[in-house]
ROVEXKOL-559785 format. One line per 10 residues: number of its first residue (from 0); for each residue x, y, z of N, C-alpha, C. Coordinates in Angstrom, 3 decimals, padded with zeros to 6 digits. Layout:
<recs>
NUM> X Y Z X Y Z X Y Z  ...;
</recs>
This chain:
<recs>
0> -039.967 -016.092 -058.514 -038.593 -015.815 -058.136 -038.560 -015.246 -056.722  -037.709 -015.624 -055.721 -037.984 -015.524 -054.131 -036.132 -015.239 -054.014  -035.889 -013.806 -053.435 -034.969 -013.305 -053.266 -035.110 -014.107 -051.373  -033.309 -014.356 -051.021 -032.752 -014.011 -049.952 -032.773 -013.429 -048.732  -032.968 -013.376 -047.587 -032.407 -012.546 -046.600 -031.192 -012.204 -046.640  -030.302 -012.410 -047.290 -028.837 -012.325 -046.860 -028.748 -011.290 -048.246  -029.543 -011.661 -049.147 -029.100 -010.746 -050.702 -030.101 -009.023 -050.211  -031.158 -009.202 -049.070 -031.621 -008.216 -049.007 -030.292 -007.283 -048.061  -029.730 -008.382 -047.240 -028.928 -007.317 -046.173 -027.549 -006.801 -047.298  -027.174 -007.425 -048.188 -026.068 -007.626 -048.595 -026.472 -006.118 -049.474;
10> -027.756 -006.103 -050.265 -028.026 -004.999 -050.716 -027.854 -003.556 -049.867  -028.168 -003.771 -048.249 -028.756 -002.308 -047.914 -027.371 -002.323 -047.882  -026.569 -002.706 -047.022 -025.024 -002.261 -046.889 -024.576 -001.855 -048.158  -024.639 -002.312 -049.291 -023.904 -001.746 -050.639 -025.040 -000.473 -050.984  -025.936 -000.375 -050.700 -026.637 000.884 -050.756 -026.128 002.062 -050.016  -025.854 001.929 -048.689 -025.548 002.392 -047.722 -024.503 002.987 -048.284  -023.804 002.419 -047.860 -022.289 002.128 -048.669 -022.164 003.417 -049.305  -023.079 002.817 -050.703 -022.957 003.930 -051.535 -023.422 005.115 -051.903  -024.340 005.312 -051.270 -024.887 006.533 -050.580 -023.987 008.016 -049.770  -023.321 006.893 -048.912 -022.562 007.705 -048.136 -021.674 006.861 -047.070;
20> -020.832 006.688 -047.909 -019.956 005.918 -046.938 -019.263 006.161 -045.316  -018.803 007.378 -045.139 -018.834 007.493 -044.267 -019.672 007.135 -042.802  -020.995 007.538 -043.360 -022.122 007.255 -042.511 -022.123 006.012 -042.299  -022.473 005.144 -043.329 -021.867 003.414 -043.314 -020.864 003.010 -042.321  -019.915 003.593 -042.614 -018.783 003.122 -041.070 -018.843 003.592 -039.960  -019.562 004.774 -039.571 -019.319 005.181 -038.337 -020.936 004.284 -037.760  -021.646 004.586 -038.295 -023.223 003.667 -037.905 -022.352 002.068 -037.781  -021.690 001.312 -038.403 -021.648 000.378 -038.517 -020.287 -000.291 -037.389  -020.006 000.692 -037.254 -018.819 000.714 -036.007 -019.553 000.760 -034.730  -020.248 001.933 -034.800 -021.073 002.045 -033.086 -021.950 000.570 -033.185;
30> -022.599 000.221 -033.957 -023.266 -000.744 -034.276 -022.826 -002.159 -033.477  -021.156 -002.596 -034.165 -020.729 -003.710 -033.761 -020.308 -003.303 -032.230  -019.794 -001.932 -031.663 -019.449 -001.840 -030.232 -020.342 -002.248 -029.517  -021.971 -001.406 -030.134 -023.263 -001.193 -028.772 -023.683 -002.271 -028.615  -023.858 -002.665 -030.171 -025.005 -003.666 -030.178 -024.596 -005.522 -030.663  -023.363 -005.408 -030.970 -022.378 -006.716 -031.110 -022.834 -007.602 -032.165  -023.062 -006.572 -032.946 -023.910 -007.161 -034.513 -023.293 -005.974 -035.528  -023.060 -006.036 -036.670 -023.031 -005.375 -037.781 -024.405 -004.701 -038.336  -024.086 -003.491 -038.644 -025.207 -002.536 -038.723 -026.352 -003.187 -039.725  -025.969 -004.015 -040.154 -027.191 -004.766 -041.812 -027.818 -005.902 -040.664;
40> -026.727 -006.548 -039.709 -027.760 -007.792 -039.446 -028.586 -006.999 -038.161  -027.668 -006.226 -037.607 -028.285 -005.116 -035.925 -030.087 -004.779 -036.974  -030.290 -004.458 -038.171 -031.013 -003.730 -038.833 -032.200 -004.629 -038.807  -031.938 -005.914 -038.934 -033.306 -007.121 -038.863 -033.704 -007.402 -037.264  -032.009 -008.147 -036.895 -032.306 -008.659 -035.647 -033.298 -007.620 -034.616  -032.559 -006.294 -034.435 -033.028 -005.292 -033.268 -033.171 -003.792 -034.016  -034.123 -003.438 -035.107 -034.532 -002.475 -035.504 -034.850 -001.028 -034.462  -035.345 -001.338 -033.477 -035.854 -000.498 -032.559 -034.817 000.001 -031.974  -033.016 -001.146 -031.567 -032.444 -000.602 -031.240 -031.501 000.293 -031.614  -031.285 -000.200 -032.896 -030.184 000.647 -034.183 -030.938 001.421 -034.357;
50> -032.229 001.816 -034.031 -032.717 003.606 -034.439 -032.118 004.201 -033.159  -032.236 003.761 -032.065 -032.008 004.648 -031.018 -030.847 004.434 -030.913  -029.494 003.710 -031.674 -028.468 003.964 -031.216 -028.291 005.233 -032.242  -028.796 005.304 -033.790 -028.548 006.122 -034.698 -029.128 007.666 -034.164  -030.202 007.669 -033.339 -030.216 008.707 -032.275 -029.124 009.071 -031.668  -028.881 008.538 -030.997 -027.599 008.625 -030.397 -026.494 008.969 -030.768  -026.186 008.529 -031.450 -024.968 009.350 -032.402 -024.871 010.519 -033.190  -025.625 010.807 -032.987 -026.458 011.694 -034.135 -027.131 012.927 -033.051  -027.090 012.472 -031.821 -027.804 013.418 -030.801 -029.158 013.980 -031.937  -029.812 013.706 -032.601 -030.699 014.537 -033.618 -031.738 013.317 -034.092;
60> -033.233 013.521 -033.892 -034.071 012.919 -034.168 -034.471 012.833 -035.579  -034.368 014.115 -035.817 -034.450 014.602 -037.350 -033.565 013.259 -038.174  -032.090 013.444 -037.631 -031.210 012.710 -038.601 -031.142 011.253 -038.850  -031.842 010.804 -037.361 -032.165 009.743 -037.298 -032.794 008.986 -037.826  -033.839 009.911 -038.187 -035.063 009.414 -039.063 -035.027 009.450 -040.438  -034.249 010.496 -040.916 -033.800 010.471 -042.371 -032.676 009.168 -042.670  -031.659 008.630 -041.698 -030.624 007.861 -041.862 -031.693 006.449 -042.178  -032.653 006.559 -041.196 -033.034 005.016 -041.151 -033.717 004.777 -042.620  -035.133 006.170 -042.579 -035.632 005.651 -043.762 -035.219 005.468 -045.307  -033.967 006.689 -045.464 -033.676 006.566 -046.628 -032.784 005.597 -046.890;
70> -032.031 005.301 -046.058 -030.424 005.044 -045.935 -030.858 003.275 -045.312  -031.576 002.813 -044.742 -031.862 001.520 -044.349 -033.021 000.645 -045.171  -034.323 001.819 -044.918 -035.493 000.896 -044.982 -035.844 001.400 -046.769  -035.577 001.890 -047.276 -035.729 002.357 -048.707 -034.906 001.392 -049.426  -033.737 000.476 -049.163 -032.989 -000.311 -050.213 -033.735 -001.650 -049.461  -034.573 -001.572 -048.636 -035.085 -003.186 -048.410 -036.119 -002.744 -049.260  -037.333 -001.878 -049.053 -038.353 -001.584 -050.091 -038.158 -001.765 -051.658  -036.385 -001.424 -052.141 -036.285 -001.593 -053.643 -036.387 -003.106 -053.709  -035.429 -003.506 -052.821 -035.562 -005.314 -053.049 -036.748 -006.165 -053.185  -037.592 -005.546 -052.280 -039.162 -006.042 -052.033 -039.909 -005.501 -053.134;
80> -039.235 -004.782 -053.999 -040.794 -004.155 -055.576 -041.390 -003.299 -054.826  -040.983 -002.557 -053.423 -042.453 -002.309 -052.662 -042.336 -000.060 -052.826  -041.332 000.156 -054.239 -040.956 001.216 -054.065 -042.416 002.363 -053.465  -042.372 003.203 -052.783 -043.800 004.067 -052.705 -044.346 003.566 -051.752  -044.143 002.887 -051.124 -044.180 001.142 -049.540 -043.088 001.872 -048.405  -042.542 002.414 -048.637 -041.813 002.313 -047.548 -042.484 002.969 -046.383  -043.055 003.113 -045.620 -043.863 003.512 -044.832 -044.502 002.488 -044.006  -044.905 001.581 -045.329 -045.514 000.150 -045.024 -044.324 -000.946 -044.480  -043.281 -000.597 -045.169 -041.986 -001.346 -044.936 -041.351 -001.008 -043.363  -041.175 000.223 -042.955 -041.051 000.591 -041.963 -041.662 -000.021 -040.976;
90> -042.481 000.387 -040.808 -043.798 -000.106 -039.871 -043.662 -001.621 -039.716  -043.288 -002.525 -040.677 -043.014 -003.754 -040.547 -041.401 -004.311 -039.883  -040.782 -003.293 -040.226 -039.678 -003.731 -039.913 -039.698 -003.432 -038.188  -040.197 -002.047 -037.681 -039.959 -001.859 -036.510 -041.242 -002.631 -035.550  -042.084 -003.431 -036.289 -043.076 -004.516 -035.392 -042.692 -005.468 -034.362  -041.670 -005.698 -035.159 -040.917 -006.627 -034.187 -040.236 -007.500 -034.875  -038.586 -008.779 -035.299 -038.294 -009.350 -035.953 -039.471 -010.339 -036.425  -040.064 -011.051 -035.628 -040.624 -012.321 -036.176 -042.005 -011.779 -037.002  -042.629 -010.498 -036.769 -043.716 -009.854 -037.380 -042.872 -009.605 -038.974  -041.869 -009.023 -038.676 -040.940 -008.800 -040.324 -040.443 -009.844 -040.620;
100> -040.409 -010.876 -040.071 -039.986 -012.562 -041.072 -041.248 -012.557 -041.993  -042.692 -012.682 -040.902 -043.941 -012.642 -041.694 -044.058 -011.788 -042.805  -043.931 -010.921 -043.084 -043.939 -009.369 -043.914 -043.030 -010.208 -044.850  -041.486 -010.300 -045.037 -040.960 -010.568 -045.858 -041.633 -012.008 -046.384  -042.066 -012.867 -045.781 -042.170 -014.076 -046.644 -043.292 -013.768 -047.603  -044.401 -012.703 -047.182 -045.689 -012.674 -048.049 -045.359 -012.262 -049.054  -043.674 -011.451 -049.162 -043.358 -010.402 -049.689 -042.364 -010.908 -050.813  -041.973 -011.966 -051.141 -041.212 -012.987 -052.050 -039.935 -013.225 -051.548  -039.329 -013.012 -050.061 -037.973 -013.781 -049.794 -038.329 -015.110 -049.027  -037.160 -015.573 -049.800 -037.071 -017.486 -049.567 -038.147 -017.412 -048.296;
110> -039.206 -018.679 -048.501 -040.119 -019.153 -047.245 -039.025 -019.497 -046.429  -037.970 -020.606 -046.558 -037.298 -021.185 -045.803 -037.145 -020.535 -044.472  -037.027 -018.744 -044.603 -036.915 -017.848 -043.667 -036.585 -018.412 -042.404  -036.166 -018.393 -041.638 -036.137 -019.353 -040.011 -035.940 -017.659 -039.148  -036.897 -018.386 -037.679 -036.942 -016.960 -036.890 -035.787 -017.097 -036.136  -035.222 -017.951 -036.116 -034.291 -018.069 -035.075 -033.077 -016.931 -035.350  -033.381 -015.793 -036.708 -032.631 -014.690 -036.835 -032.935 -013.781 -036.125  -033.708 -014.494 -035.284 -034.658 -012.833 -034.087 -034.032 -013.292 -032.736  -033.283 -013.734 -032.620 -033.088 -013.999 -031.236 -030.904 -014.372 -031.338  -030.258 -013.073 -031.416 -028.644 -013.335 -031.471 -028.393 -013.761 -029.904;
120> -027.516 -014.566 -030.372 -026.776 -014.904 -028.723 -025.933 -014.111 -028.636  -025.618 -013.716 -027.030 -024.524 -013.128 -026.251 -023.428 -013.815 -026.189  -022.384 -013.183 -025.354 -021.121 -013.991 -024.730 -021.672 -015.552 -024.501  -022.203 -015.354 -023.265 -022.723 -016.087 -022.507 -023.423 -017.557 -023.357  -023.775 -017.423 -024.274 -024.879 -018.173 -025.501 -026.189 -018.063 -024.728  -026.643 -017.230 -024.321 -028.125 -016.796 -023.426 -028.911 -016.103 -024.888  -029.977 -015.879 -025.237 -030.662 -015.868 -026.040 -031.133 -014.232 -025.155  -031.101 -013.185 -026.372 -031.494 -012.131 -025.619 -032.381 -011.872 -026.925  -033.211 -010.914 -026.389 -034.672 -009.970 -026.934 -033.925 -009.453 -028.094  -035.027 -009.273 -029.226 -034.609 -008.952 -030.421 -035.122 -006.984 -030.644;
130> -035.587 -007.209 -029.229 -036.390 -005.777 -029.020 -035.370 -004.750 -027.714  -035.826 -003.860 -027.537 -034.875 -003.182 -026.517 -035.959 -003.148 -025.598;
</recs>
């Protein structure tokens, strides 16, 4: 049985969500301003950068780090079986997108996977870095 990319993002947001909603909208607001993605897809595409925008908002490293791991990378770990992983999950996610396509496919979501989720277009349709 080979879960989704879209059922993993669809999860963290309803995790999120329900966790603490508030946090959910204001992360997910700065999200679509900074970074012109919604905080679930900003979360695959540019990991490195939605931590440092969640810095940012947050002026607090501390909070940052609690938002991401519990609140982001802990409802991809439930999806993945990988509970007690997240560490391992982390580390994969912030490698880089196409290193976490790899990670997830070993990991049972659809092979079909395509990287071309690592690379969002701009205005422009110019292909920008999935990294900051």
């Amino acid at each position: 049985m080979s879960i989704t990319l879209r059922e993993i993002r669809n999860y963290v947001k309803t995790y999120m969500y329900d966790k603490s909603p508030g946090t959910y909208m204001i992360l997910d607001l700065h999200s679509k301003k900074k970074l012109g993605l919604d905080l679930s897809n900003a979360l695959f595409r540019m990991p490195n950068r939605l931590f440092n925008l969640i810095k940012s908002v947050y002026n607090d490293e501390i909070t940052a780090n609690f938002i991401f791991k519990s609140m982001l990378v802990k409802p991809i770990a439930i999806k993945l079986g990988k509970i007690g992983y997240e560490e391992e999950v982390e580390k994969a996610l912030l490698s880089g997108c196409e290193s976490f396509i790899d990670y997830l496919k070993q990991n049972g979501v659809d092979s079909s996977l395509d990287r071309s989720i690592c690379m969002p277009a701009t205005q422009n349709s110019n292909a920008i870095s999935s990294l900051p």
